[in-house]
C-alpha positions as a Markdown table, in Angstrom:
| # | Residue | x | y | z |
|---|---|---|---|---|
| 1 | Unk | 57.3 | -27.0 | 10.5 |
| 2 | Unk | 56.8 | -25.5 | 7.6 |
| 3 | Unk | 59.0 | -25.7 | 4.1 |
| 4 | Unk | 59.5 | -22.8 | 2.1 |
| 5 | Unk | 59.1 | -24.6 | -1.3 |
| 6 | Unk | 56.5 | -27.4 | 0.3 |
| 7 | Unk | 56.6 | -30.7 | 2.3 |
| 8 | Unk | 55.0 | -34.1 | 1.6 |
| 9 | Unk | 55.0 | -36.8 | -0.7 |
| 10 | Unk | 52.3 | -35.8 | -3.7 |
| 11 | Unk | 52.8 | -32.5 | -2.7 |
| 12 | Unk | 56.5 | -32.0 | -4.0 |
| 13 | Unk | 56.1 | -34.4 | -6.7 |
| 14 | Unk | 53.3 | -32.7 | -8.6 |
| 15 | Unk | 55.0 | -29.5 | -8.1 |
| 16 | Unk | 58.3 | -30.7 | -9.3 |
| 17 | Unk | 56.2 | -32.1 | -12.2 |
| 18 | Unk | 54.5 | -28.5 | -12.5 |
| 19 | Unk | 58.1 | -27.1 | -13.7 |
| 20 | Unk | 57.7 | -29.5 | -17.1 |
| 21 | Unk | 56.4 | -26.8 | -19.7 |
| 22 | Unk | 60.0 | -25.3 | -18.7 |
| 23 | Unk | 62.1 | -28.3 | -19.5 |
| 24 | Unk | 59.9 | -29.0 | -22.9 |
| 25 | Unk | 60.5 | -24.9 | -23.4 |
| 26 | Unk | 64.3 | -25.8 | -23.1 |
| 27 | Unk | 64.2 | -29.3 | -25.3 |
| 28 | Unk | 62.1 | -27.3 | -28.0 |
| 29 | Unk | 64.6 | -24.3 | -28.3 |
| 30 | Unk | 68.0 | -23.9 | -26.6 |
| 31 | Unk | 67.8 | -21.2 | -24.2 |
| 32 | Unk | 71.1 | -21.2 | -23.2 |
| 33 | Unk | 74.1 | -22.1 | -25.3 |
| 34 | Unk | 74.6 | -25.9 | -24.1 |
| 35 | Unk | 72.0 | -28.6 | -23.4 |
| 36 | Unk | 74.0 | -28.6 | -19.5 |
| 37 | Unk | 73.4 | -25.5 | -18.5 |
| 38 | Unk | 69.6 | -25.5 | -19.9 |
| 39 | Unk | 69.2 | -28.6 | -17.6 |
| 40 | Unk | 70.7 | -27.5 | -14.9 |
| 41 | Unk | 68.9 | -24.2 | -14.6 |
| 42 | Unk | 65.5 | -25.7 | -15.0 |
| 43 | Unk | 66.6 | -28.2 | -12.4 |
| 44 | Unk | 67.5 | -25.4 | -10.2 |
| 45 | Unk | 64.2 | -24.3 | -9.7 |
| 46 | Unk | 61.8 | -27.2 | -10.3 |
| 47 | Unk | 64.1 | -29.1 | -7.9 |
| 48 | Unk | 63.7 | -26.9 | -5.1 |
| 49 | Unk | 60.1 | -28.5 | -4.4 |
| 50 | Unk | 61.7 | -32.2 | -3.6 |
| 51 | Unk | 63.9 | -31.0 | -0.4 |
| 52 | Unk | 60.7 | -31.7 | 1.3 |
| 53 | Unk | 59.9 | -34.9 | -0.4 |
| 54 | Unk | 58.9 | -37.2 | 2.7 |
| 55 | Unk | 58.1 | -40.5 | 1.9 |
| 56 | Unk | 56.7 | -42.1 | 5.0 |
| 57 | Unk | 55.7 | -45.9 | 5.8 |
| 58 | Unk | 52.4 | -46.2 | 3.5 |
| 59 | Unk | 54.1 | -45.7 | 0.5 |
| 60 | Unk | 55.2 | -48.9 | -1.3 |
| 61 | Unk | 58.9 | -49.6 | -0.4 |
| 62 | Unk | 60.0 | -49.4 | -4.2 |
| 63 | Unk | 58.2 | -46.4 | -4.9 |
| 64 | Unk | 60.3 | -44.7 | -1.8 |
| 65 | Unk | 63.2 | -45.6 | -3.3 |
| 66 | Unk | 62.2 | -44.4 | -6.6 |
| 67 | Unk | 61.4 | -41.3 | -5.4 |
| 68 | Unk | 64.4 | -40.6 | -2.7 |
| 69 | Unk | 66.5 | -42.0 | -6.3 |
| 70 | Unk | 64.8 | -39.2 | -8.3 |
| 71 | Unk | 65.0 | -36.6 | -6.3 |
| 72 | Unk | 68.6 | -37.0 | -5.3 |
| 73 | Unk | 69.2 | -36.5 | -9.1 |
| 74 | Unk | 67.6 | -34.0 | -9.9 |
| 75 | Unk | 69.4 | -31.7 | -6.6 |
| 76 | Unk | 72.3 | -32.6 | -7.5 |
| 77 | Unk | 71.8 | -31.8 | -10.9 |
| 78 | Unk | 70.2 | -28.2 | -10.0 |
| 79 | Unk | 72.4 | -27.4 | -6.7 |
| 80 | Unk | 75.0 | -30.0 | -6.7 |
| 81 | Unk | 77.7 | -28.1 | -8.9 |
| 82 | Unk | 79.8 | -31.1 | -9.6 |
| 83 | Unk | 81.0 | -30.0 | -12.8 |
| 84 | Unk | 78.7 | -33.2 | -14.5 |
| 85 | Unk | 77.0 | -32.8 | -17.9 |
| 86 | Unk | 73.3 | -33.4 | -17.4 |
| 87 | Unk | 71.0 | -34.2 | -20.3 |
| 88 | Unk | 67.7 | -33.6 | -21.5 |
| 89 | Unk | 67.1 | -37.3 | -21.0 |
| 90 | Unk | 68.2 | -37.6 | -17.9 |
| 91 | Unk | 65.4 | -35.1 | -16.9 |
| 92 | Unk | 62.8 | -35.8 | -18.9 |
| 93 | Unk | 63.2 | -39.4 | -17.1 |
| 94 | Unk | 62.8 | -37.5 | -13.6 |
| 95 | Unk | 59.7 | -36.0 | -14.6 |
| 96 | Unk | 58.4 | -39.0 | -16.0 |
| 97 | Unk | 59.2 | -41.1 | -12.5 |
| 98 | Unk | 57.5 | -38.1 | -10.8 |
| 99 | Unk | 54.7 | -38.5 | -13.0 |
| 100 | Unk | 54.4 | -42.6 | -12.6 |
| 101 | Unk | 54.8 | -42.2 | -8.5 |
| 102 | Unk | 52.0 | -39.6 | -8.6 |
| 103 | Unk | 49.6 | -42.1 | -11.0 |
| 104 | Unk | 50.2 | -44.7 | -8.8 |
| 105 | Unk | 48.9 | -42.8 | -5.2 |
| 106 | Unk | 46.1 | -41.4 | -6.7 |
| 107 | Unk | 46.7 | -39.3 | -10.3 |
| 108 | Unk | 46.6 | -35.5 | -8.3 |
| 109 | Unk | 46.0 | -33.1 | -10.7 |
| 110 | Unk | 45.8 | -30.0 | -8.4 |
| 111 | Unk | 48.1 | -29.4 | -5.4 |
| 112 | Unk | 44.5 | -30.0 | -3.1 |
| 113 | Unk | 44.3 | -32.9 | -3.9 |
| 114 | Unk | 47.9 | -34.1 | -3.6 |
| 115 | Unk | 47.2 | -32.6 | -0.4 |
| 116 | Unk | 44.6 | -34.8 | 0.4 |
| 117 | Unk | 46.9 | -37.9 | -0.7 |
| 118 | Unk | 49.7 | -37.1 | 1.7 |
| 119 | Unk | 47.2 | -36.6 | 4.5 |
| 120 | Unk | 45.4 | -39.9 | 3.3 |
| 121 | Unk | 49.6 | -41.1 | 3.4 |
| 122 | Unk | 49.6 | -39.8 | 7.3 |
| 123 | Unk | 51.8 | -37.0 | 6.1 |
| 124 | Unk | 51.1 | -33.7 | 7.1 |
| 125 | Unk | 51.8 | -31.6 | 3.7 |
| 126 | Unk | 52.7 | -27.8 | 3.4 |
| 127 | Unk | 52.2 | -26.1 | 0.0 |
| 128 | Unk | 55.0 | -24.0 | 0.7 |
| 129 | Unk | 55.6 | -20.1 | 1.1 |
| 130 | Unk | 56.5 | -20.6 | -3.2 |
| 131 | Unk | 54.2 | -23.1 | -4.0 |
| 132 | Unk | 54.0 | -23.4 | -7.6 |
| 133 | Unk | 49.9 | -24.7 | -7.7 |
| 134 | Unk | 49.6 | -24.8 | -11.5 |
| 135 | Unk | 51.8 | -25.7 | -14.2 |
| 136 | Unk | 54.7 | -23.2 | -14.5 |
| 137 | Unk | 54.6 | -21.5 | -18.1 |
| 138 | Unk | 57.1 | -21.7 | -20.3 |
| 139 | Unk | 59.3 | -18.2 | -20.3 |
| 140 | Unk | 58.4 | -17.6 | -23.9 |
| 141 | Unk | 54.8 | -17.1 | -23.1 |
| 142 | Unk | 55.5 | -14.5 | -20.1 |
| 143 | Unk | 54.8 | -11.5 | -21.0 |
């Protein structure tokens, strides 16, 4: 089955974590007129790569529920619409988690090899039909 914005463990995390020059982009200079809404749109799209977060049984216990934790957050924050006020904080700590889950199954620094640590997991990754394989640039450099 394949997942239009990936599937695995390492695989969605490092490209969840690929969205990051955005949110600094958005902590560095307001581009939108409240700290919310510049949240909630990065979370929109950087988001989209955890609805295929799997987890599966060779990942530590507390590291599942770290991740399943995070990534709840973060979708609701991006496609939840519940009318809460997310912070800068509150995502920079999502990011981070991402970061720390990836460091501890192997430090993937390109979407092969978090490949490679999902298969190594018994997962079957899928970059994704929009698989963002290097770290997203930050809209003021897009030209």
């Amino acid at each position: 089955m394949n997942s239009e914005f990936g599937r695995g463990y390492a695989t969605c995390l490092l490209q969840f974590v690929f969205h990051e020059p955005r949110l600094t982009e958005s902590i560095e200079k307001r581009l939108t007129s409240s700290e919310d809404m510049d949240v909630t749109l990065w979370a929109n799209g950087a988001s989209d790569h955890l609805y295929g977060l799997i987890t599966g049984p060779r990942v530590a216990m507390a590291d599942r529920e770290a991740a399943l934790k995070m990534a709840a957050e973060a979708l609701e924050c991006g496609h939840g619409y519940t009318g809460r006020k997310w912070t800068f904080n509150e995502a920079v700590a999502w990011v981070n988690t991402a970061r720390n889950l990836l460091w501890v199954a192997g430090d993937p620094k390109t979407l092969e090899e978090a490949m490679e640590i999902d298969r190594k997991l018994g997962l079957k990754p899928d970059e994704g039909g929009v698989s963002c394989s290097t770290p997203i640039p930050p809209f003021r450099s897009m030209k």
